[in-house]
N, C-alpha and C positions, 0 to 999 in steps of 0.2 A: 331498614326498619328493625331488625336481630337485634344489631347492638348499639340502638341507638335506646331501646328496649331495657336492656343490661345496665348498659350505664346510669338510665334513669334509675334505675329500682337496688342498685348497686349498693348504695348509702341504706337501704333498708332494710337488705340482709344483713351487712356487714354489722347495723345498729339490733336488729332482734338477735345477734350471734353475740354480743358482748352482754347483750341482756341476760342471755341464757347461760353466760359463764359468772357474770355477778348472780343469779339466782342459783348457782350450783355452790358457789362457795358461805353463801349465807345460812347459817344452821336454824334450824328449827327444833320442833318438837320430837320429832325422830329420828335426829342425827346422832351418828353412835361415833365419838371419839375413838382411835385405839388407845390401847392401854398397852403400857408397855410397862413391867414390874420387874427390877432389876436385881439378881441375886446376889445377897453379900455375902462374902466368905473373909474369913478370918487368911491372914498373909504374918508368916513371921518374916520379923526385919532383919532385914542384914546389918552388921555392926556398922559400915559407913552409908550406909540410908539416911537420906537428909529429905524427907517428905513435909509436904502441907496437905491438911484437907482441900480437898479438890483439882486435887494433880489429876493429869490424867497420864495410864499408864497402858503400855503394853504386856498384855498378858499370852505367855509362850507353853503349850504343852510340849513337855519335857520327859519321852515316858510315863510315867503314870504318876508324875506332882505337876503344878502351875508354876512357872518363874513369871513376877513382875518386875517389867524392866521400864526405864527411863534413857530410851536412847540404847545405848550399848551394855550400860551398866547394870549387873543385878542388881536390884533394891529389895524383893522378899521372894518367898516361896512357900508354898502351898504343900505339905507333902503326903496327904491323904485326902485329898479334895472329894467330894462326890461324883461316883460315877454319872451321874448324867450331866452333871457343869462339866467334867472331862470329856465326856463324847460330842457334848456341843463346842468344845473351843476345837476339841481334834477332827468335828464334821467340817467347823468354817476355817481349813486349808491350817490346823495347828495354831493362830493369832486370832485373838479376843482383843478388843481396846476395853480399858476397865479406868473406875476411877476410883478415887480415893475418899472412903465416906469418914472414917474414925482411924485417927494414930492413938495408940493407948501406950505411951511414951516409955513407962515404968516395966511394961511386958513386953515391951519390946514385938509390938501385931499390930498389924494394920486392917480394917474394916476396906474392903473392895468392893467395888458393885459391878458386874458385868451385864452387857447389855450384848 
């Protein structure tokens, strides 16, 4: 009689349990998105830097400047960055992934966003 109990009623949990994950994912009136606001810093280019807006790139603390790379190669650096965007790429283990917001072609700087 146990599980014969179970199996009838089986299909009712399992269906009030998928209920409860679609009413968890559906936002309402007082769902609070995160927000996540991504810092940009100025990056001088290296002379063979070959960038698009919207690369993404590896960002390396280096002593106390940012090098952005693509792969192995330098492409900019950073060499007075802010102390606290330094302490944060150097808190998460020295590597930042950043992207590529503005190349400003003429000046030879790139617009980075770190998240």
């Amino acid at each position: 009689m146990g599980i014969e109990f179970i199996r009838k009623k089986a299909k009712t949990y399992r269906r009030r349990w998928d209920i409860g994950r679609r009413d968890l994912g559906t936002a309402d009136l007082f769902t609070k998105e995160p927000t996540c606001v991504a810092r940009l810093l100025p990056f001088d280019l290296a002379h063979s830097a070959d960038i698009q807006v919207g690369n993404v790139v590896i960002v390396e603390a280096s002593g106390g400047i940012l090098v952005a790379r693509v792969g192995l190669n330098e492409i900019a650096r950073a060499e007075h960055p802010p102390s606290e965007i330094l302490s944060a790429v150097q808190n998460s283990c020295g590597i930042a992934k950043g992207t590529i917001e503005q190349v400003h072609g003429l000046a030879r700087v790139a617009e980075i966003s770190l998240c």
